[in-house]
Phi, psi and omega in degrees: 000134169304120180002311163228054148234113205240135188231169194210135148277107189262160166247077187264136187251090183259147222248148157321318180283005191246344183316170186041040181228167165252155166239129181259149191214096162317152164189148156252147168274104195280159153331108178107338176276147175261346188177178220198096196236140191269118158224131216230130174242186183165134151261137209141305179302321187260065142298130203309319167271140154256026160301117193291342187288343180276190236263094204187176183245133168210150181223134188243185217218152176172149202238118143258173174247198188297349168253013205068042177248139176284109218264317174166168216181101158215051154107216170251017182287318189251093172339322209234132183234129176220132180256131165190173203299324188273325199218145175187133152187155172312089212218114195295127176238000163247155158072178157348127165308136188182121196275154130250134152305009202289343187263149177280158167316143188197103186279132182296071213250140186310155150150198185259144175255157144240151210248125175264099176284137170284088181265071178297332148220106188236155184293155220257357182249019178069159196247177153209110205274065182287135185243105167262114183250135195225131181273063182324071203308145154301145159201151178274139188199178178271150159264128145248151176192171218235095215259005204195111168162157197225180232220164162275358151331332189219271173220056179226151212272353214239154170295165175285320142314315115009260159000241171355261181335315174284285195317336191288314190302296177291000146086035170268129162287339161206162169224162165224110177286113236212039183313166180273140175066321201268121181261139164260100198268342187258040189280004209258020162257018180241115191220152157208181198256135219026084180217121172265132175239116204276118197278131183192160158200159174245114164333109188222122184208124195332344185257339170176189195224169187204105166317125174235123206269149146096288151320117191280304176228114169282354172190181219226310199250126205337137176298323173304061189254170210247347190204157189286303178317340139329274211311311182313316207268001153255297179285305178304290155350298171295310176312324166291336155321307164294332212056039166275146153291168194229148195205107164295131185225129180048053193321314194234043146320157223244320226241279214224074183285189183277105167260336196298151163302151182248037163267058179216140209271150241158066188328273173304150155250141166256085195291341191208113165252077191121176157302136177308124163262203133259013186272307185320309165302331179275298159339324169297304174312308166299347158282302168349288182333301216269341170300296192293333164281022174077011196266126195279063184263140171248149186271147155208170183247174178181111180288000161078040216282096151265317161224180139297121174299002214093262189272355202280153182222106206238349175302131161095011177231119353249164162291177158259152159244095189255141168260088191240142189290340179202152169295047175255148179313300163336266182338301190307301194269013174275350208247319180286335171284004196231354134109356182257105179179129165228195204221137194230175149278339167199191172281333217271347180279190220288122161279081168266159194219200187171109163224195206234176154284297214278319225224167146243176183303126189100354184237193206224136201242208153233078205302113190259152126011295225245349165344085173230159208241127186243143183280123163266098183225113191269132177071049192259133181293122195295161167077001172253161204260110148276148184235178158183118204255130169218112210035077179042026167229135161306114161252354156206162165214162185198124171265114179296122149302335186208161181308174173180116178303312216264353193302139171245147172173134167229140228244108152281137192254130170248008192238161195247140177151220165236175177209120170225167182223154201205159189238114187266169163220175191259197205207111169287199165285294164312340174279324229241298193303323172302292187307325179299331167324291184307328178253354164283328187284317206244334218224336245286008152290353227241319173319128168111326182314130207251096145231185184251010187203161143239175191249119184261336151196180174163138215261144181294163169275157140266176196211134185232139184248000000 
C-alpha cells in the first residue's frame, strides 16, 4: 500500500426483507485525509434488461458526512465516488463513460461518515454489497500555481469557466481569479478535479493595486476612496477584519506602481508579474530594499493572465511553487503566508529551493559558526547563473556549463539578515526582442528600461538572527 494511502473494506448483507429501505454503514474518517474515494460491487447489476422490475439488483448509493449532512446521492450507476475539498463526482465505471457532478464539495474531516445504502432492488436470495474505501492521506509536497489573472467579471476576455478548464489543461494546481474590484462571490461553483480555485479580488486604485487572497468578499465598503488615509480607515480596516491576506502587486511596475505608502502591515509582495521584464526586476530589488531594512515579506508571482495574445499564452509565466500538507485553499495560503515558496517562470523552468542545517524557506534562525545554506536547483540551464543574495548583495554564484536536473551546493553563512536565491540569465538579442513585443502590446511604458539580467527563478529567505 501506498504511503500516504490508507484503505478499509466494508461488507453488507442485505436481505429481501430490507428491499426499498435504506441502510446506514458508519466508518471513520482518520485525521489528516484531503479526500475519500468510494468504490462499491454487488452482483447483479449488469442483468440482461434494464428493466428494474426484473429478477436483478440495483443498490443506489448516498453520503453523509460527520455532522451528518448529505453530501449527495444519484442512484446506482455510479460505482465509483470521489470527495473532496475542491472536487467531488461520481463516476460510472462499467459500460459507456459518464461523470456525475450530483456529489457536493466536501473538506474530509474526521470523525464518523456515513454510506446511505439504497436497497431498491434485491434478488429473493439477497445481495452482498462491498465498499472498498480509500482515504487520500495529506502530506507535504509541491503545487504550482498562478497566483494573479482575471475573468470578464472585470477586464479580462474569458468566463471563470473558460479560466478553469484552461488552468486544468496547462496541469496547474491551484489559481486565483483575482478581478478588479468585483468578488466572485460564486467561485466556489467553478471547480475542477484536482485544481484549487483560490477566493480572491484584486483592490484596484489609480495609486496601486493590492491582490486580497482567502476570502470571497474581504470588505464591504466601496473601492472609491480618494485617499490613502480613506483606505486605512475602510478598505483596510474591513479587510483585516476578514482575515484575507494581503499582496502589494506589481510595486515598481512602469503602467501602475504602489504609489500609496508602504507603512501598512502586509503579508506579501507580488515580485513577479507577467512574463519577465524589467518591471520584475525592478520589483525583486525593491523587495530587496525592504529584507535588508528587516521587514519580514515573501515574494510570489502571478501572471496578470487576461487573454491571448495572439500566439502568446501568459497563463502559468510565471508560477508560484508552494511546499504545502495538502492542495486546499487553507494549505495553499498557510504555506505562501509562511513564505515556503518560489517562484519559476513556468512549470516547465529551473525549480529552485534553498534550505539551512537550521531552518527552511520562511523561517527564521539563529545564525552559528557552522552555519550553511544549501542551493536546489532542478532543470538549471547551461549559461544560467545561480545567486545566492545575502542583504542585497551576492555572497556566491556559480554559471552551468551545462543543463543538470541536480545542482547542489552548500553555501556558508556569516552574517546575520536573509538569505535568498535566484537563477538569472543573460539578455540575448531574442530575450530583448520578445520582451519589447510584449510590452508594445501589454506595457509601452515599460520600453527603454535598461537591466543586466533576467530571472528564470527564484526563492523566499530564510531569515538568521
Amino acid at each position: 500500500m501506498e504511503k500516504n494511502i490508507e484503505k478499509i473494506t466494508l461488507s453488507v448483507q442485505v436481505s429481501k426483507t430490507q428491499e426499498r429501505q435504506f441502510i446506514r454503514i458508519p466508518f471513520e474518517v482518520p485525521a489528516d485525509t484531503e479526500a475519500i474515494e468510494f468504490v462499491y460491487t454487488h452482483k447483479g447489476e449488469r442483468a440482461k434488461t434494464k428493466n428494474t422490475g426484473a429478477d436483478k439488483n440495483v443498490i443506489d448509493f448516498a453520503l453523509l458526512d460527520q455532522d451528518g449532512v448529505e453530501v449527495g446521492g444519484v442512484g446506482s450507476i455510479y460505482k465509483k465516488i470521489f470527495i473532496s475539498e475542491n472536487y467531488s463526482a461520481g463516476y460510472k465505471i462499467t459500460g459507456l463513460p459518464r461523470t456525475s457532478l450530483g456529489y457536493k464539495r466536501r473538506a474530509t474531516k474526521p470523525g464518523t461518515w456515513t454510506i446511505l445504502l439504497g436497497a431498491y432492488q434485491v434478488k429473493k436470495e439477497g445481495v452482498e454489497v462491498e465498499y472498498e474505501i480509500t482515504f487520500y492521506k495529506k502530506h507535504y509536497r509541491w503545487f504550482a500555481g498562478d497566483l494573479h489573472m482575471h475573468s470578464a467579471n472585470s477586464d479580462g476576455n474569458w468566463s471563470l469557466t473558460k479560466i478553469v478548464e484552461h488552468a486544468k489543461k496547462k496541469e496547474l494546481d491551484f489559481i486565483a481569479v483575482t478581478d478588479h474590484n468585483n468578488t466572485n462571490e460564486d467561485i466556489g461553483a467553478y471547480s475542477a478535479e484536482n485544481m484549487t480555485v483560490i477566493p480572491a479580488l484584486e483592490f484596484t486604485h489609480y495609486d496601486g493595486h493590492m491582490n486580497l487572497y482567502g476570502i470571497a468578499k474581504p470588505y464591504n465598503s466601496p473601492y472609491a476612496i480618494n485617499n490613502f488615509d480613506e483606505f486605512l480607515a475602510t478598505i483596510n480596516k474591513e479587510v483585516e477584519a476578514s482575515g484575507a491576506i494581503k499582496s502589494i502587486n506589481h510595486p515598481a511596475c512602469a503602467m501602475c506602481p504602489w504609489l500609496f505608502p508602504f507603512d501598512l502591515d502586509f503579508a506579501l509582495m507580488e515580485v513577479w508579474n507577467g512574463p519577465m521584464r524589467s518591471d520584475n526586476v525592478n520589483n525583486v530589488k525593491l523587495w530587496d530594499k525592504f529584507l535588508t531594512e528587516g521587514r519580514k515579506i515573501y515574494g510570489i508571482g502571478g501572471s496578470d493572465f487576461h487573454k491571448l495574445y495572439g500566439p502568446f499564452d501568459l497563463m502559468g509565466m510565471p508560477i508560484t511553487r508552494v511546499y504545502a500538507f495538502a492542495n486546499t485553499k487553507d494549505d495553499i495560503l498557510k504555506a505562501v503566508t509562511e513564505g515556503k515558496c518560489s517562484i519559476s517562470n513556468s512549470k516547465k523552468s529551473t525549480h529552485l529551493t534553498i534550505t539551512s542545517n537550521l531552518c527552511e524557506m520562511g523561517e527564521t534562525a539563529t545564525l552559528t559558526p557552522n552555519t550553511t545554506v544549501t542551493i536546489k536547483a532542478d532543470r538549471l540551464k547551461r549559461g544560467h547563473t545561480v545567486a545566492l543574495i545575502s542583504q542585497g548583495n551576492d555572497i556566491f554564484t556559480h554559471t552551468a556549463k551545462k543543463t543538470t536536473n541536480n545542482f547542489s551546493i552548500d553555501v556558508p553563512i556569516t552574517q546575520q539578515g536573509y538569505v535568498r536565491a535566484e537563477v538569472r540569465y543573460p539578455l540575448r538579442f531574442y530575450h530583448k526582442a520578445i520582451q519589447n513585443l510584449l510590452l508594445v502590446i501589454m506595457n509601452p511604458k515599460g520600453l527603454g528600461v535598461k537591466v543586466d539580467y533576467f530571472i528564470n527563478a527564484l526563492t523566499n529567505p530564510i531569515f538568521f538572527e
